[in-house]
N, C-alpha and C positions, 0 to 999 in steps of 0.2 A: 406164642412161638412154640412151635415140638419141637423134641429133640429129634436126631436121625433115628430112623430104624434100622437094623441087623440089616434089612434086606436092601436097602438104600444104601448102608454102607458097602456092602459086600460088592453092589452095583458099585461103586465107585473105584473100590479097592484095586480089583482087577488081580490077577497075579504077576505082573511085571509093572504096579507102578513103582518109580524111583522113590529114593527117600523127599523128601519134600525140603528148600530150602530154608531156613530159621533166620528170621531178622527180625534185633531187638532195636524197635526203634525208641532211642534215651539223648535225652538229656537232663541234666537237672534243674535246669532254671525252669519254672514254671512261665506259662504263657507264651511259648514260644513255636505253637504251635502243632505239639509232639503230637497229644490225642486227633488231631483234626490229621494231620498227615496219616495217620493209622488207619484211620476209619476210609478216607476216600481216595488214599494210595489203592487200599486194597478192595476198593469199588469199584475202581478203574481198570485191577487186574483183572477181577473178576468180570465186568462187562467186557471184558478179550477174551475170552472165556476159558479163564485159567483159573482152578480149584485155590478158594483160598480162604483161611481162618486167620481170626484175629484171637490172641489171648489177653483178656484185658486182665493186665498184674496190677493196675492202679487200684486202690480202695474207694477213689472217689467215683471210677465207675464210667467214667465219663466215655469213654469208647460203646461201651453197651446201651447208653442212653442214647447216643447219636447213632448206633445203629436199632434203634426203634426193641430194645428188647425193658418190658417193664421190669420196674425194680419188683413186684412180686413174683415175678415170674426167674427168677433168681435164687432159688432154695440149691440147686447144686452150683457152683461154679468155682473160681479158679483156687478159693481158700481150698475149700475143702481137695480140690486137686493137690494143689501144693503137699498139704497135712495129712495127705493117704487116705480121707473118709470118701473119696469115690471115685470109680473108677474115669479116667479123664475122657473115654465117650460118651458116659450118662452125661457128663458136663454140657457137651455141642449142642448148641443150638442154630436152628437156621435163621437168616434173616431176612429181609424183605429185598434180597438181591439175589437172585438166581445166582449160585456155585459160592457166593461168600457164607462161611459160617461162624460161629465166635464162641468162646467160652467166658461167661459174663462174669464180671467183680461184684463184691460188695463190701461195705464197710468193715464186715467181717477181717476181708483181708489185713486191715492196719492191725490185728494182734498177731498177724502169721509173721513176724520179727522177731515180736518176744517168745513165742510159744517154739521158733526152730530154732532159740540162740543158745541152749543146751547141745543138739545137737552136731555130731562130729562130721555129718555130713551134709550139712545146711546148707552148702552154696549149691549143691545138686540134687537137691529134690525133685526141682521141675526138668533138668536136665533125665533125674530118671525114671520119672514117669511119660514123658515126649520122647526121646528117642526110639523107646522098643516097641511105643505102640503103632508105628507103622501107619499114622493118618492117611488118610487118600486127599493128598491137597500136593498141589505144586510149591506155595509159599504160606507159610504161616509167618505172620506178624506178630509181635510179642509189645504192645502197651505198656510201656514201663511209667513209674511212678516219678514227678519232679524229684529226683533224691539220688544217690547213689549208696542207698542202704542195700539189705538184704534181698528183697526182693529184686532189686536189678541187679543185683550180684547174681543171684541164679538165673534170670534174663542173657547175661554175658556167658556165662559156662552153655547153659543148653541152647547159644545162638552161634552160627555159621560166620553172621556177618552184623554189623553195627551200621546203622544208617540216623545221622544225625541232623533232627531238623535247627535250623540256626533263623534268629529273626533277624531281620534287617534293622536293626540299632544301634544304638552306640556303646550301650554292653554287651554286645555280641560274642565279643572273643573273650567276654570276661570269664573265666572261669572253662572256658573249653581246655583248656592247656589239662587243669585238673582233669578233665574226662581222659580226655589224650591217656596220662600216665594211670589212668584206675581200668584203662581199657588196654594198655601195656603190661601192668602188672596181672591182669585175667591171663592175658594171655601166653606170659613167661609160665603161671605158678599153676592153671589152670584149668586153659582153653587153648593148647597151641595154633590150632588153627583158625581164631578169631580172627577177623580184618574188619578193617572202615570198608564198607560196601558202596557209602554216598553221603555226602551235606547235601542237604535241599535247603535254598535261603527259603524264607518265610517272610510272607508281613509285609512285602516289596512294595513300593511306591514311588511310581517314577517322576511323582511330581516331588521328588525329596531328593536333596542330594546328597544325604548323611546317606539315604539307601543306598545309592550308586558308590560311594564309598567307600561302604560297607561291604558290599557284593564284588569289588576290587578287590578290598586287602583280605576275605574269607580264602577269593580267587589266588590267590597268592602265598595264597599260606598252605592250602591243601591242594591246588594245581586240579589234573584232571577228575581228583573225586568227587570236586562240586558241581552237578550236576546243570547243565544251562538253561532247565527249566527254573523259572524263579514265582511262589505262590505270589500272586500281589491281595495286596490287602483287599476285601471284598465282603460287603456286607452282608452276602446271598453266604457268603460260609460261614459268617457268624450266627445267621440267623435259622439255616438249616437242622443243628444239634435242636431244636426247641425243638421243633418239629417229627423228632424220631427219622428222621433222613439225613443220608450224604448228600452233597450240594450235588451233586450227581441226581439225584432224584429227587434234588428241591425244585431245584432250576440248572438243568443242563446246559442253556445255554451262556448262563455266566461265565464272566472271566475267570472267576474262580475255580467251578468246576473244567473248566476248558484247559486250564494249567495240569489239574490233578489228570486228564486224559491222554496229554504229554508227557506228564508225567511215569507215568503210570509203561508208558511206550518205553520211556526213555530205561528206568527198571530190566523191562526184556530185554532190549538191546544188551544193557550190560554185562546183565546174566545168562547170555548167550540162546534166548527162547526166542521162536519166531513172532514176531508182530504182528498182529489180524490187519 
């Protein structure tokens, strides 16, 4: 994978493009579908052809694998963004999607906790190194870690908006309440202008009626911010991450992918951008 060139980017930049919007997509329960929504939300925007980067914050990585970037090919990325050792366009890389681009993780990252927990301005490192450089992308996605440690703490300061994916189970709401209040308190002490952007249910199965449920009382609890596209479970996006592909360019015609392409609409609509 290259990185951009000066001249590619400059092509992009333009002198009137807007700032680009920031969404960290978090939760902390693991499995619940956060990296897969990350990777083919922003596949979807991009095949509308709307500029868009993914920042993988996770250490395991798993967003840059499922957009096809090798782990050797990973000597600069989001660590050394975070810790000041480079500048965060050397970071970009393209991927194998026309207008998606991403700044890849590595294991490295699981020490960038303990190495910024001296410092006095560690929830905003990445808040400021992303703000002033003025990317040329419409939406930048931000890949947060199952945790609500450090590194999604600076996820929530340098993000716009919060979009939550939730799975259709019966531990679903477990633990959302804690996000709720860790995404309240950013926002009082540190982010006033944070908001819930969206829940996407996850995992859906309509031959289950715990999903149906679940996708009731999600609907009930957060009203119009849960989104009425629902991912259903699908084996074509479990099995696309092997592959170095979004299920968008596994097998398009899946139900799976078919969700993320509604999806993906449903996004613009919210955010007031035209729909192709």
């Amino acid at each position: 994978m290259t990185q951009l060139t000066a001249t590619q980017d400059a092509e992009l930049t333009g002198s009137a493009t807007p700032a680009p919007r920031i969404i960290a997509i978090v939760n902390q329960k693991g499995g619940v579908g956060k990296t897969t929504t990350a990777v083919n939300l922003a596949t979807g925007l991009a095949a509308s052809g709307v500029a868009t980067l993914v920042i993988d914050l996770d250490p395991q990585g798993n967003a840059s694998t499922g957009l096809g970037i090798d782990r050797n090919s990973r000597k600069v990325n989001s660590y050394h963004v975070m810790l000041g050792g480079a500048d965060i366009r050397t970071a970009i890389q393209k991927t194998l999607v026309p207008k998606l681009d991403i700044i890849p993780a590595s294991v490295d990252l699981s020490g960038a906790e303990v190495e910024l927990v001296a410092d006095s301005h560690r929830e905003h490192r990445l808040n400021q190194v992303l703000k002033p450089a003025n990317l040329p992308y419409q939406f930048i996605f931000i890949d947060c870690p199952p945790s609500l440690g450090l590194l999604t703490l600076n996820a929530l300061v340098a993000a716009h908006a919060v979009l939550v994916p939730l799975q259709c189970e019966f531990y679903a709401l477990e633990g959302l309440s804690h996000l709720i209040r860790t995404i309240e308190r950013v926002k009082r002490s540190l982010n006033p202008s944070l908001e819930i952007q969206g829940v996407v249910l996850t995992m859906y199965d309509r031959r289950n009626n715990l999903s149906d449920q679940v996708a009731t009382d999600v609907r009930n609890y957060f009203g119009a911010k849960v989104y009425d596209t629902m991912i259903p479970r699908s084996v074509r996006v479990s099995e696309s991450p092997s592959f170095g592909k979004p299920v968008m360019l596994y097998d398009f015609q899946s139900a799976g992918a078919q969700a993320y392409v509604y999806l993906a609409s449903e996004v613009l609509k919210r955010e007031g951008r035209m729909v192709p």
